[in-house]
C-alpha positions in Angstrom: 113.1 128.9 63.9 113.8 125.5 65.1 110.7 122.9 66.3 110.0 122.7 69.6 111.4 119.4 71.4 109.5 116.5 71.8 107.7 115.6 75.3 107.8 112.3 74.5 109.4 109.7 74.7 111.5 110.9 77.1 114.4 109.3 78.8 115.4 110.1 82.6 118.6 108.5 84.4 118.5 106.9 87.4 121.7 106.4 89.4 124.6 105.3 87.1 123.0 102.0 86.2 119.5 102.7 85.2 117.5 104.8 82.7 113.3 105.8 82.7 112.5 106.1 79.0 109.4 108.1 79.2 105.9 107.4 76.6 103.8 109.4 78.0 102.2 110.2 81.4 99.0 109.0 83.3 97.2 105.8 83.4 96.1 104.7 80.0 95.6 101.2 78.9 96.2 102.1 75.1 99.5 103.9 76.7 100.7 100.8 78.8 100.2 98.1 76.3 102.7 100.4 73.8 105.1 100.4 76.6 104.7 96.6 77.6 105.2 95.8 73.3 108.1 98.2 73.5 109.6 95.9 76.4 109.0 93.3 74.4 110.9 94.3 71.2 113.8 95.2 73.3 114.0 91.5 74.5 113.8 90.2 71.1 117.4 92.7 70.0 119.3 92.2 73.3 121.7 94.8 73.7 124.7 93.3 75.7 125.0 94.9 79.1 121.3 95.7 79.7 120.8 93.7 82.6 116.7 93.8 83.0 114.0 95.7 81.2 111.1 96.5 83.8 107.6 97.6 81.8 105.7 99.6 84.4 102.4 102.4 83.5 103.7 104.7 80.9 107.4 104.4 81.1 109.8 101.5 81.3 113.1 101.4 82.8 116.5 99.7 81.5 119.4 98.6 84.1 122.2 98.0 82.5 126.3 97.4 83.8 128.1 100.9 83.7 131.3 99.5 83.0 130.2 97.8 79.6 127.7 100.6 78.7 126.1 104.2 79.7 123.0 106.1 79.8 123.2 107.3 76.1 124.6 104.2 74.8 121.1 102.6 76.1 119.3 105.4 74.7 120.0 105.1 71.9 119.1 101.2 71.9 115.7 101.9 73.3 115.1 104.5 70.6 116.1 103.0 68.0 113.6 99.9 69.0 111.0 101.8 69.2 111.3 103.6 66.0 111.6 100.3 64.2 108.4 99.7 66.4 106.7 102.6 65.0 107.5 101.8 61.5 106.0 98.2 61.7 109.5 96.8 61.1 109.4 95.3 64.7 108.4 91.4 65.4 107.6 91.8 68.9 104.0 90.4 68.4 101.0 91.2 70.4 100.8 90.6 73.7 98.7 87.5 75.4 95.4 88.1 76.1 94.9 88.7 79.2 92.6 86.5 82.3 89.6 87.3 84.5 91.1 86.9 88.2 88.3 86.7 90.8 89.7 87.9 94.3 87.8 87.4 97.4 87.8 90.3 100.1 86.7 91.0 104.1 86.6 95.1 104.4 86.7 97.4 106.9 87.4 96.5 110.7 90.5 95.3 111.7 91.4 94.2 108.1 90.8 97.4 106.5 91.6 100.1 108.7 91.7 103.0 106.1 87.6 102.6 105.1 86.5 104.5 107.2 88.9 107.4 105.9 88.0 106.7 102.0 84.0 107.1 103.5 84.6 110.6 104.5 87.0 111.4 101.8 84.6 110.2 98.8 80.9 111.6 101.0 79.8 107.6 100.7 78.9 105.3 103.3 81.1 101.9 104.1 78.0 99.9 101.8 78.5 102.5 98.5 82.4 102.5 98.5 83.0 98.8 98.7 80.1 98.1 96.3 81.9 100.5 93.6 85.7 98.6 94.6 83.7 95.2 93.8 81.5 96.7 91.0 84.4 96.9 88.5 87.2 95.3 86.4 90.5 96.3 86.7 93.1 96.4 84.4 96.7 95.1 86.0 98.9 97.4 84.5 102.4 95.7 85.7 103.4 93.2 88.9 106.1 95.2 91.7 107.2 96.9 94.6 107.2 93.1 96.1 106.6 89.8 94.9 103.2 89.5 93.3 102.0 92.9 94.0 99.3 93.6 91.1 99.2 97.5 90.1 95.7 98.0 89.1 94.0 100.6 87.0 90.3 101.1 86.6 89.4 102.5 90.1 86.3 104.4 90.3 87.5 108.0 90.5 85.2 108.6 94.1 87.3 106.0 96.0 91.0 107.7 94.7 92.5 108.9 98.1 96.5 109.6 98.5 99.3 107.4 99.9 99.9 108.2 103.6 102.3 110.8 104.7 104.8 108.2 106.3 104.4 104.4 105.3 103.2 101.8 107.1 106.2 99.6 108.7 103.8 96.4 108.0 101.3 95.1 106.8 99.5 91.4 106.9 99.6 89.3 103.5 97.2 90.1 101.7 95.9 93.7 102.4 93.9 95.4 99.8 94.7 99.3 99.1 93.8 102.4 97.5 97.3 104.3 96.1 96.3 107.7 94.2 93.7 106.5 91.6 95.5 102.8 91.5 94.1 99.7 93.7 95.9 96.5 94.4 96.8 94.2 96.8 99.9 93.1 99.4 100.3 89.5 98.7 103.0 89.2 101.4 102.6 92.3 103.9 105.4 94.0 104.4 105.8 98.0 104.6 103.4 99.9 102.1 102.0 103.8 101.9 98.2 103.0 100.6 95.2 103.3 102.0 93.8 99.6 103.3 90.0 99.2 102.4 90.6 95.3 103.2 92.5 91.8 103.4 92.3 88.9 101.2 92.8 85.0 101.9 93.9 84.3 98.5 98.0 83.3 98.2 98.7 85.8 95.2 102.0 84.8 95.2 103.8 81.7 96.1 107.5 80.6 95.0 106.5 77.2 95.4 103.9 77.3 92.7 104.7 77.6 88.7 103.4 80.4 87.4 104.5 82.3 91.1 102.4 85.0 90.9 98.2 84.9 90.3 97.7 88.3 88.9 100.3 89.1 85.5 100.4 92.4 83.3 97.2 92.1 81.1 94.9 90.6 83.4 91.3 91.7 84.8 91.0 91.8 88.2 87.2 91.7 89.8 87.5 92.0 93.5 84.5 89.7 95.4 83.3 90.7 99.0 83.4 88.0 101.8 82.2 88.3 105.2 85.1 86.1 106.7 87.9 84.0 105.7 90.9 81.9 107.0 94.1 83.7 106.3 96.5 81.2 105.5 100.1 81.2 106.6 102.2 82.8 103.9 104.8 80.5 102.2 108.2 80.2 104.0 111.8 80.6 102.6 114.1 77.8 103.5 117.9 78.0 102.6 118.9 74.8 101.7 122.7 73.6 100.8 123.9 71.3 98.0 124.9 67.9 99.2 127.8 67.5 97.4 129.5 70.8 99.3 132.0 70.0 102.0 130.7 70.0 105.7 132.7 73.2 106.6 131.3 75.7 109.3 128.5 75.1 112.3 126.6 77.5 112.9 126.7 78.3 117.6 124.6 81.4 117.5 122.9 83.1 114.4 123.5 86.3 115.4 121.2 89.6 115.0 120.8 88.9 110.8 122.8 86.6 108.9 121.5 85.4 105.4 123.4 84.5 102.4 124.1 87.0 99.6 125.5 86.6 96.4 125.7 89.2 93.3 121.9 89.6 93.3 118.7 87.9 91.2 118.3 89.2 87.9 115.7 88.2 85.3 112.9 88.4 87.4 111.2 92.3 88.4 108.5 91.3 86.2 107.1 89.6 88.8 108.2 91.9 91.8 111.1 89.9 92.7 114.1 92.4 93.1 117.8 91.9 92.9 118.3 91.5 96.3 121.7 90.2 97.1 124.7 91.9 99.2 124.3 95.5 100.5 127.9 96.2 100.0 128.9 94.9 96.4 132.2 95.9 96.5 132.8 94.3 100.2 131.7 91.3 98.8 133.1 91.4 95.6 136.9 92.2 97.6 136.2 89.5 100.1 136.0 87.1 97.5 138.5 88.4 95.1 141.1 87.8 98.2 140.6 84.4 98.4 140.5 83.5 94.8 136.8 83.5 94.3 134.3 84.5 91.5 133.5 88.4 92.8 129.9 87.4 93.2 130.4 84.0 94.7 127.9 83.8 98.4 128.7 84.6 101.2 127.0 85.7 104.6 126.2 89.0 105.2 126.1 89.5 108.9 124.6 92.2 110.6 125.6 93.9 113.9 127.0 91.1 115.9 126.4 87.9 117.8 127.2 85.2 115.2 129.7 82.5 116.5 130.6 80.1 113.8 133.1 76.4 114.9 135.3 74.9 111.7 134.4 71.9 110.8 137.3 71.6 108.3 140.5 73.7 107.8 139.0 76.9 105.7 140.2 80.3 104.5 138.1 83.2 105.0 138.1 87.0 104.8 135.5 89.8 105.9 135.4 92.9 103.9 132.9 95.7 105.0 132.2 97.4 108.3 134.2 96.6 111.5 132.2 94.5 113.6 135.4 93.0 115.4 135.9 89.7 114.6 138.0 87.3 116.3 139.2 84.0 116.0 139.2 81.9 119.4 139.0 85.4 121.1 141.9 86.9 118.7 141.0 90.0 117.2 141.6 89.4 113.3 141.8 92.1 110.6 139.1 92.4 107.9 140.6 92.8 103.8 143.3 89.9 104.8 142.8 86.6 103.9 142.6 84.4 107.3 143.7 80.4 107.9 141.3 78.9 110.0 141.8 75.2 111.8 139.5 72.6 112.7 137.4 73.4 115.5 138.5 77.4 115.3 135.5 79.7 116.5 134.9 82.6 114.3 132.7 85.4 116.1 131.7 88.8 115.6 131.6 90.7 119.1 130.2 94.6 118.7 129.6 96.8 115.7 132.9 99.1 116.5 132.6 100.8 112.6 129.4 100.5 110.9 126.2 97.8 110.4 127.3 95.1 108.3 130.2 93.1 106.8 130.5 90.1 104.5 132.4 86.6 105.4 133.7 85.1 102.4 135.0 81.2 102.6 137.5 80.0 99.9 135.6 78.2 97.2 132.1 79.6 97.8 129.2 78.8 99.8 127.3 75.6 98.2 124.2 77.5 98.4 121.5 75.9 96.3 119.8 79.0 94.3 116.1 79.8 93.9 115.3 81.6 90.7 118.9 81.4 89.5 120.7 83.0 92.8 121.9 82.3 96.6 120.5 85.5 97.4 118.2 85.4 100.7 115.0 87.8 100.2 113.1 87.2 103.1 109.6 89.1 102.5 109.7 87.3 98.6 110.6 84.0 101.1 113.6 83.2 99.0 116.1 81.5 101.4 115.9 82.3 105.2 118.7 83.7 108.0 120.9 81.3 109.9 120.0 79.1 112.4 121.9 77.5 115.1 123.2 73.9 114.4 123.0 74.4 110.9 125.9 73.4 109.0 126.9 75.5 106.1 128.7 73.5 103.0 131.4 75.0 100.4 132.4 74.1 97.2 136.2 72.6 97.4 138.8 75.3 96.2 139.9 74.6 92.8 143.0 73.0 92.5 143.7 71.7 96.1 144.8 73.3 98.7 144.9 77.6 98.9 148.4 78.8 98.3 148.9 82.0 101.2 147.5 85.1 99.6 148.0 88.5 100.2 145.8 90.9 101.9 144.0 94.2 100.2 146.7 96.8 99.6 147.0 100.2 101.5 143.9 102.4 100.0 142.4 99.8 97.8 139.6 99.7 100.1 136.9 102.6 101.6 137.9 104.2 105.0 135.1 103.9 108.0 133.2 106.4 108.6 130.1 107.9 110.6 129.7 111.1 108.3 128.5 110.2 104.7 128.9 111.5 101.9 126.6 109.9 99.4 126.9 111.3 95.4 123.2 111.3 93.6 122.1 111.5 90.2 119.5 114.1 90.4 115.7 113.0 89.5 114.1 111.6 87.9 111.5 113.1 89.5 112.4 116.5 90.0 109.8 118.7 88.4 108.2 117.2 91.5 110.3 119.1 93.7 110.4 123.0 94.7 113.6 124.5 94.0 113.7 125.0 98.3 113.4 121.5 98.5 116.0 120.7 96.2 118.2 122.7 97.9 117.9 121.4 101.1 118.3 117.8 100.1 121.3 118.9 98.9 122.7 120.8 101.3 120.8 120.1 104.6 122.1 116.9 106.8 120.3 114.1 107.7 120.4 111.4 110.0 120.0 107.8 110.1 116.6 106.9 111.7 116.6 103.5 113.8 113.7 102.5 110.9 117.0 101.0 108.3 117.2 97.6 107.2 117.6 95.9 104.0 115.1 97.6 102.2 115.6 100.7 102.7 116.7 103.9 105.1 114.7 106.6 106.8 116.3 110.0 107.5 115.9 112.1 109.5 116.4 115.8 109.0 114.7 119.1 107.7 111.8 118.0 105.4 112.2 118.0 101.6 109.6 120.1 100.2 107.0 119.1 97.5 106.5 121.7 94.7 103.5 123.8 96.7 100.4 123.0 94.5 101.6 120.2 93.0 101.2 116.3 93.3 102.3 114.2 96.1 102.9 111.5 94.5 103.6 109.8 90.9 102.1 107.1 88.7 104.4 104.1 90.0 107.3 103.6 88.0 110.5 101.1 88.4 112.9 101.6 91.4 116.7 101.5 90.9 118.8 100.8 94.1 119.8 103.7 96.1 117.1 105.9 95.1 115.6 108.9 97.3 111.9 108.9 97.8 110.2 111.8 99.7 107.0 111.0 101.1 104.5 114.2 101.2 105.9 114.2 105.2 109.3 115.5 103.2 111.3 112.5 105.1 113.8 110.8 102.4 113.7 107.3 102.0 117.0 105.8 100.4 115.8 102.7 98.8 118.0 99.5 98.8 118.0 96.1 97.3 114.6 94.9 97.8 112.0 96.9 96.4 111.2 97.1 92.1 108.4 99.8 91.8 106.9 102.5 94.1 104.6 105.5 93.6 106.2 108.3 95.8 108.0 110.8 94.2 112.0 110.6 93.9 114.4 113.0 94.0 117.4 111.5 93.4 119.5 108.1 93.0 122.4 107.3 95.2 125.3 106.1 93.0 126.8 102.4 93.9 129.9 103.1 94.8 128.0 105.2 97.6 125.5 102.8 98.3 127.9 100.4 99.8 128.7 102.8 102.2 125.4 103.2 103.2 125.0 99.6 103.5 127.1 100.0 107.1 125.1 103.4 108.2 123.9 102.8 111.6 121.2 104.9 113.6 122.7 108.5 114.0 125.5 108.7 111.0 124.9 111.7 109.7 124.3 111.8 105.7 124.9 114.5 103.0 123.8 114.2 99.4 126.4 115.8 96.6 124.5 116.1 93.2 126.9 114.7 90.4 126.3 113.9 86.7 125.3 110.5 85.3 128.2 110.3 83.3 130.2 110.9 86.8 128.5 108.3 88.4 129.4 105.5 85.1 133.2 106.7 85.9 132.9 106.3 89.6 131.6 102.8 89.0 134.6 102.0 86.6 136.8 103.7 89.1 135.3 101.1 91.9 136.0 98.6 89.2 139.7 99.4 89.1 139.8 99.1 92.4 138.6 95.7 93.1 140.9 94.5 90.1 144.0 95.8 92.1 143.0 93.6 95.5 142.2 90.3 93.3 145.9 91.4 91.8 147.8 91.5 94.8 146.1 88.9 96.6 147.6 87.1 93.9 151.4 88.0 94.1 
């Protein structure tokens, strides 16, 4: 009779470009610092491929490029890394020792308008609960969810209270909170789920200082009551151009949201700073490919309609993604087809006739100058900023000259619009989470898009996804990938975009990203079905994408 498997370590896929790799459950310090030393041994034998390596509370998570590698490839590199750990053959070294961090705070009132609900919750009165928050270390377990955000351990068990049924849409910088038996702290606002006992004036994370972030993986946290403070203004993004690019486009109108994308800002999760960049990878990726440009060259993403752009120099541009008709001097122009623009030309963008958003590529590149090693704009981590009229947008100069005529994307190289989706998901990992009714319904039932989408993420609406009865609400927060499906205890999904590295809600699946750029152009009202498919479908999908995009940059080229 054979042994029974192993709990642990346990490894979980998410999407076709992630896995979870599983040491255990729960919030233990002895339990996170053998995941963070694991992390660290992984970095010291890169395996090529592995994009990032995200330590979180008991499990860390590995995202990788599915057209160089695949889930058990990875495995099998985080495995055999940890055995070698195991054995004592590993040189990761110990981690740093880690700091005292005193953080001042103002509870209750306007600043903390949960306290009064942890006072009934817990049978203590406002004095008791804030003096056992204050009255404590806490251990910050790992940095995520957005810029700076310190996931702390150590909360006295009375004060433990569950995330909120639907999250909040925002919250001021600096709001302090109460997640399940985690505390921690907003640094920049932004949309969170926890309970808010108060607000602190401290700048816990800035881009503009070196380290960015106040509170790292390691540290003790000892929270300080105040009786008022100044709240400073939080730090602002600026997107600035390199001098050397060519004067080449002037900005009339902004539009509803334009920013500048690029492939995305790997290297830094550790720190809560996602990926970010374009929505729709492959409509960037084709835009650029047209006119001769690296796939992940920036661009602008623009969003809905409304921005009006004048030539300042004769360009070449093409739009791949959603139809939002756009025109040149009034002409309607195609999108996937490379486009010759004159000095003084006015490019617009009138209505969104076939989805949310599109890209605008300009031959050579945008001569964006990066932050943390990308163009990307992330407004919330204030890393670059939206358009502004007057502005004047640079390029690089097109290799070689001038840009010989290309060829537009051929006949069914390139996705159909749409306002029914169809989005394939990687089941889990968080299904034991789940009852097998609510499985079935998020896999069956349709949803809608709710009017509460943006770049971070979109509500749906639709029958609720049901808990498993009995069972948690929530989970010890792990690593995001983009595109997966939260379910609040309210049972509405949540598909999870570009901007967001951990979270504590319980997910039931992960949107592949072929699919995801489809999404990326959902507007209010498209209706959405979910088809479970395997993660070794969703690797192929992504290599089928892959073929795809080489077939445009081919016959733009003959």
């Amino acid at each position: 009779m054979s042994a029974p498997p192993r709990e642990f370590p346990r490894a979980r896929p998410q999407g076709e470009a992630a896995l979870l790799f599983y040491l255990g459950v729960g919030i233990d310090p002895v339990l996170n610092a053998k995941v963070r030393a694991l992390a660290r041994a992984l970095a010291l034998a890169p395996l090529p491929g592995v994009r990032e390596v995200l330590a979180a509370y008991c499990c860390l998570q590995a995202q990788f490029d599915p057209l160089l590698l695949d889930h058990a490839q990875v495995q099998a590199w985080v495995e055999e890394t940890l055995a070698h750990l195991e054995e004592g053959r590993s040189h990761a070294g110990a981690a740093s020792p880690g700091r005292r961090v005193e953080v001042p705070v103002v509870y209750g009132g306007e600043y903390g308008p949960d306290l009064d609900f942890i006072c009934v919750r817990a049978g203590l009165g406002p004095e008791e609960v804030i003096s056992r928050h204050t009255g404590r270390d806490h251990l910050c377990y790992l940095v995520g969810f957005t810029p700076g955000f310190p996931f702390l351990g150590g909360l006295d068990p009375a004060l433990a209270a569950p995330r909120l049924d639907s999250p909040r849409a925002q919250l001021p910088a600096g709001a302090v909170g109460v997640g399940a038996d985690q505390t921690g702290l907003y640094p920049l606002g932004g949309p969170g789920g926890w309970r808010i006992l108060g607000r602190t004036p401290q700048l816990i994370y800035d881009p503009r200082r070196d380290p960015p972030c106040l509170i790292e993986p390691g540290d003790l946290v000892r929270f300080r009551r105040v009786d008022a403070a100044v709240f400073p203004e939080p730090p602002r993004g600026e997107l600035t151009f390199e001098p050397t690019g060519l004067p080449a486009l002037e900005v009339l109108a902004p539009g509803s949201l334009t920013t500048v994308q690029d492939g995305g800002r790997w290297g830094w999760q550790h720190l809560g700073v996602p990926v970010s960049g374009a929505l729709d990878r492959f409509g960037l990726a084709a835009a650029n490919l047209l006119l001769g440009n690296p796939p992940q060259a920036p661009a602008l993403e623009v969003a809905l309609m409304g921005l009006r752009l004048k030539a300042l120099r004769e360009l070449t541009v093409a739009a791949g993604g959603a139809e939002l008709d756009l025109r040149l001097d009034g002409q309607p122009m195609p999108r996937w087809t490379p486009l010759k623009v004159s000095t003084g030309q006015v490019l617009e963008f009138h209505a969104p006739k076939g989805g949310a958003r599109t890209v605008l590529a300009v031959a050579g590149g945008l001569a964006v100058r990066p932050v943390l090693g990308s163009a990307s704009t992330y407004i919330l981590g204030c890393l670059g900023a939206p358009l502004a009229k007057g502005q004047v947008l640079r390029v690089w100069p097109v290799q070689g000259g001038g840009l010989p005529d290309r060829r537009p994307a051929p006949v069914g190289a390139v996705p159909a619009a749409g306002r029914s989706l169809t989005l394939r998901a990687v089941p889990g990992p968080n299904q034991d989470f789940f009852s097998e009714d609510g499985l079935r319904t998020l896999f069956n039932a349709e949803f809608r898009v709710s009017p509460q989408a943006d770049r971070r993420g979109v509500r749906l609406e639709g029958p609720p996804v049901e808990i498993r009865p009995g069972g948690p609400t929530s989970i010890v927060s792990e690593p995001n990938a983009p595109g997966i499906v939260q379910v609040p205890p309210g049972g509405a999904p949540i598909i999870l975009l570009n901007e967001q590295t951990v979270g504590g809600y319980a997910k039931a699946a992960t949107v592949i990203g072929p699919d995801r750029d489809l999404l990326a152009s959902a507007l209010p009202g498209d209706s959405v079905r979910f088809q479970a498919v395997t993660a070794a479908q969703g690797v192929e999908a992504a290599r089928v994408q892959a073929r795809m995009l080489e077939r445009i940059a081919r016959a733009a080229r003959e």
